[in-house]
C-alpha positions in Angstrom: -27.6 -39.1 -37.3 -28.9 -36.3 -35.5 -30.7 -38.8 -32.6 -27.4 -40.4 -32.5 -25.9 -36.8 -31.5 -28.4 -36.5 -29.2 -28.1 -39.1 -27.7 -24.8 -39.0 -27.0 -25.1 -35.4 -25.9 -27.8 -36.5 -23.4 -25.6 -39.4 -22.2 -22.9 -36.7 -21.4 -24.9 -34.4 -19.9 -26.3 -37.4 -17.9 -22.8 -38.1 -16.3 -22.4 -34.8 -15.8 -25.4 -34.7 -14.1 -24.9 -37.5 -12.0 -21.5 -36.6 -10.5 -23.3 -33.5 -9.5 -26.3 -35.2 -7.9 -23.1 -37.4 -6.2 -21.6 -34.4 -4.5 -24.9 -32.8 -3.7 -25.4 -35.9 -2.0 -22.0 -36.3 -0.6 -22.4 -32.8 1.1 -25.4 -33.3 2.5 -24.7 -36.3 4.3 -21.3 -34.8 5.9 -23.8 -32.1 6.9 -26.3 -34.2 8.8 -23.8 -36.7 10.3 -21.2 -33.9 11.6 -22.0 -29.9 10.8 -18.7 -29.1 11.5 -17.2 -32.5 9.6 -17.5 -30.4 6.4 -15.5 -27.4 7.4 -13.0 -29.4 8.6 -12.6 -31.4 5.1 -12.4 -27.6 3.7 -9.7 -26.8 6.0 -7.9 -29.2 5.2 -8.1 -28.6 1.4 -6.7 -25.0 1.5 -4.1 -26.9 3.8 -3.0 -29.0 1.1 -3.4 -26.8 -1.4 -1.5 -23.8 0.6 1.4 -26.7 1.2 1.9 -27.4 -2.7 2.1 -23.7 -3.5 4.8 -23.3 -0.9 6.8 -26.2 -2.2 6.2 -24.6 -5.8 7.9 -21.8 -4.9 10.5 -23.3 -2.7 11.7 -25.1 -5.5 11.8 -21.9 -7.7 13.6 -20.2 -5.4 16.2 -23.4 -5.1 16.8 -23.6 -8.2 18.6 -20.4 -8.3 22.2 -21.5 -6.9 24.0 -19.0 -8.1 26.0 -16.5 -6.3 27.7 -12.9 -8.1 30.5 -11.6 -7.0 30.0 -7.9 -8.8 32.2 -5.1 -8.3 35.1 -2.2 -10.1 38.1 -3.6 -11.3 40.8 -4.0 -8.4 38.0 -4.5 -6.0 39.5 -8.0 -5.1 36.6 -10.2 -6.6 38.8 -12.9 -8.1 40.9 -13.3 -4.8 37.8 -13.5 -2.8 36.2 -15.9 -5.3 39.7 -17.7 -5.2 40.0 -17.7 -1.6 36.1 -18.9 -0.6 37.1 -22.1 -3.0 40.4 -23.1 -2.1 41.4 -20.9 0.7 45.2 -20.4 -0.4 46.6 -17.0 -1.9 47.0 -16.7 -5.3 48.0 -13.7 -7.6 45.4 -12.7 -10.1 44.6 -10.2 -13.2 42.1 -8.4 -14.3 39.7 -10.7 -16.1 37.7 -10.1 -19.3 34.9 -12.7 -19.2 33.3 -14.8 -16.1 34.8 -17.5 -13.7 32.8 -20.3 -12.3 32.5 -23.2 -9.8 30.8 -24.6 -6.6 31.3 -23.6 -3.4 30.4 -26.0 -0.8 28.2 -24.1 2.1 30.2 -24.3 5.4 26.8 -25.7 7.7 25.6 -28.9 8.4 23.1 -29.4 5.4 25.8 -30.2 3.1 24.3 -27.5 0.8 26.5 -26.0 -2.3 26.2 -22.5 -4.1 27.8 -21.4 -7.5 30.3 -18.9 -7.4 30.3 -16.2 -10.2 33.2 -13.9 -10.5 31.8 -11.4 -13.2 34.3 -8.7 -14.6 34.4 -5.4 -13.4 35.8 -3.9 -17.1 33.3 -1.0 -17.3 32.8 -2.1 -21.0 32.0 -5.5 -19.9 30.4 -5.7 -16.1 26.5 -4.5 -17.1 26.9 -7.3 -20.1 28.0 -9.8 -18.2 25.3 -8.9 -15.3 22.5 -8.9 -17.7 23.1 -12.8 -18.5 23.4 -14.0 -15.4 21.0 -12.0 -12.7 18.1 -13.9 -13.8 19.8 -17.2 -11.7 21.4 -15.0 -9.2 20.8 -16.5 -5.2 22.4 -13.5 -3.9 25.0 -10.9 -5.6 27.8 -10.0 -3.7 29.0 -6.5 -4.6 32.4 -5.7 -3.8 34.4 -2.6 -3.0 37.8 -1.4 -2.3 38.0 -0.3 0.9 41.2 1.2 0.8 40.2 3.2 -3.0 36.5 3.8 -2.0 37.4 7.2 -1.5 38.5 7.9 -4.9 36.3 5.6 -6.5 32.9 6.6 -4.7 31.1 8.2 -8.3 31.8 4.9 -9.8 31.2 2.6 -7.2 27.9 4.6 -6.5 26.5 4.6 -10.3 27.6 0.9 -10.9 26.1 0.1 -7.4 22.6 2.1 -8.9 22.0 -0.2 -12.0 22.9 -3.4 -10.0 20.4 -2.6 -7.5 17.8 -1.5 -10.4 18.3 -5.1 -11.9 17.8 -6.6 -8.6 14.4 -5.3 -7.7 13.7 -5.6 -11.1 13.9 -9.2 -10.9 11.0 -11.7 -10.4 12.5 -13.6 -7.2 15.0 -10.5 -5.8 18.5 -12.4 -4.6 20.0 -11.3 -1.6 22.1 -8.6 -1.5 25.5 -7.8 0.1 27.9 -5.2 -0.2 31.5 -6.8 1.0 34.0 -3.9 2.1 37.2 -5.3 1.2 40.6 -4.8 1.6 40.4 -4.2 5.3 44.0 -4.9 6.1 45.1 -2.2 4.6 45.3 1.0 7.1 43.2 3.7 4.8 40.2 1.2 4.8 37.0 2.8 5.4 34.7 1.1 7.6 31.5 -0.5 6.4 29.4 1.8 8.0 31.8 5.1 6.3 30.8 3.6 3.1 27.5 2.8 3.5 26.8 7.0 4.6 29.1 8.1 1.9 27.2 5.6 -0.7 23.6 6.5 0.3 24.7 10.2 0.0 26.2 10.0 -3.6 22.9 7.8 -5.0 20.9 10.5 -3.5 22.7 12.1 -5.8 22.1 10.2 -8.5 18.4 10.1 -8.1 18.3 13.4 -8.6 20.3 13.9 -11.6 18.9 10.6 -13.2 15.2 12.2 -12.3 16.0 15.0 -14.6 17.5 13.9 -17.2 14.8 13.1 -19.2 12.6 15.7 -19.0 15.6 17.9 -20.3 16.8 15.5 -22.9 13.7 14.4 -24.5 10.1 15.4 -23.1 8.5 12.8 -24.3 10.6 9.7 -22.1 8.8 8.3 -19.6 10.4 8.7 -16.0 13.5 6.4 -15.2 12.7 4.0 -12.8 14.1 5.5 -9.2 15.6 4.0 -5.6 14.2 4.7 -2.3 11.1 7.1 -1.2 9.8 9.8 -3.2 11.0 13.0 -1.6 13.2 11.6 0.8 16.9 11.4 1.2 17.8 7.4 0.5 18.7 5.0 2.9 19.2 1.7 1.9 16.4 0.7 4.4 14.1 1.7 2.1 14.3 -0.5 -0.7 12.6 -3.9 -1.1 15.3 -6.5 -0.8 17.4 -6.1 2.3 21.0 -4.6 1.7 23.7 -5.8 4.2 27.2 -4.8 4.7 30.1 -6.4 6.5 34.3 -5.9 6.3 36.7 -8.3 5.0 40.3 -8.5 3.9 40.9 -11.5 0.9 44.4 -10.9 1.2 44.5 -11.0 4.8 46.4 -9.0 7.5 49.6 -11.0 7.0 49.8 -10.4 3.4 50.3 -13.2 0.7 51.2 -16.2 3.1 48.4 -15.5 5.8 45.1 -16.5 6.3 42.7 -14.4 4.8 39.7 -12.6 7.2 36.9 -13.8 5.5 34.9 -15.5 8.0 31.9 -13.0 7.7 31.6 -13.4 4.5 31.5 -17.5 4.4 28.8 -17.1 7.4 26.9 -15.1 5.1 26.7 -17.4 2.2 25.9 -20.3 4.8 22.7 -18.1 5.6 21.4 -17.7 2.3 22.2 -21.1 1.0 
């Protein structure tokens, strides 16, 4: 019994052997008919090999369709989410769980997104962005323009934990901040909001820093936006943070055409 073992051992290790011998042999020969015939074979190995990875995580990265529209209550998500898909006006409440569809990309590859429109309940939004930023494309976070003064603490704090998740995330979406509401005459301007917003999550930082060490001493230090020691600009973070104006109602009110051509050029980029 134990011959038989052998053998069959010494049969494997024979193969084994043999395939070995037939590469040793292999490389040799490339090496005396060509030297540089076997550093071109190489070459084109890691080619190959550098082409499947890529495809690997293309087709991660296209798998994630999905595109959230994130944002206070009264921000005009739903009308913009009802507008990208239809184009027509149409009156619309505050919402208590999600709204879906597709949105077909406006360029010529015929490409199609999913449109999320999560609530912006304080009670509800950080729920309903915890189950879906994991197949988030891009997040679109909307703001008032016309409230943004009023509303800058929230919109700044909600904006904070959004942008946590993001970077958190294994393949960070894209990231856009949509200044809505642009037809009405106290709008700010995207670049107003964008200074006031980096100024109040400077803020934040700060106070966030803190509070651990004076709540308990033994919590580990929050996770933090920007540069260590420097005031934040959105520059500074990881993913690329973009802002541009719209108005989902549009400048003629209810039966006019709504000014979101920014927006849909936007989405036709990242699709």
């Amino acid at each position: 019994m134990a011959s038989a073992d052998s053998r069959r051992l010494g049969n494997g290790g024979s193969v084994g052997g043999a395939f070995q011998l037939y590469l040793d042999s292999l490389r040799q020969e490339l090496r005396q008919r060509d030297p540089t015939l076997l550093s071109v074979v190489v070459a084109l190995v890691a080619v190959l090999l550098t082409l499947v990875f890529w495809k690997f995580i293309r087709s991660r990265r296209s798998s994630q369709r999905a595109v959230l529209l994130v944002g206070l209550c009264d921000s005009g998500k739903t009308l913009l989410f009802v507008r990208l898909l239809t184009g027509l006006y149409r009156d619309t409440q505050t919402s208590i769980t999600d709204s879906s569809a597709v949105y077909r990309v406006n360029n010529n590859r015929g490409t199609s997104l999913t449109l999320i429109d999560l609530p912006g309940h304080e009670s509800l939004r950080l729920q309903f962005l915890e189950r879906f930023k994991a197949s988030a494309r891009a997040i679109v976070f909307v703001v008032d323009s016309a409230a943004f003064q009023r509303e800058v603490k929230d919109v700044a704090e909600f904006l904070y934990q959004v942008l946590l998740d993001s970077i958190g995330l294994k393949n960070t979406p894209s990231f856009l901040i949509a200044c809505n509401k642009q037809d009405i005459t106290m709008a700010k301007s995207a670049k107003l909001i964008q200074q006031q917003l980096e100024k109040e999550i400077n803020t934040l930082r700060v106070t966030r820093s803190a509070a651990p060490s004076i709540l308990d001493s033994s919590s580990t230090a929050t996770a933090q936006l920007g540069k260590k020691g420097k005031e934040f600009e959105f520059s500074q973070l990881p993913l690329k943070v973009e802002f541009l104006e719209c108005s989902a109602k549009g400048g003629r009110g209810d039966t006019g055409s709504a000014d979101i051509q920014d927006l849909e050029k936007w989405l036709a980029k990242i699709a």
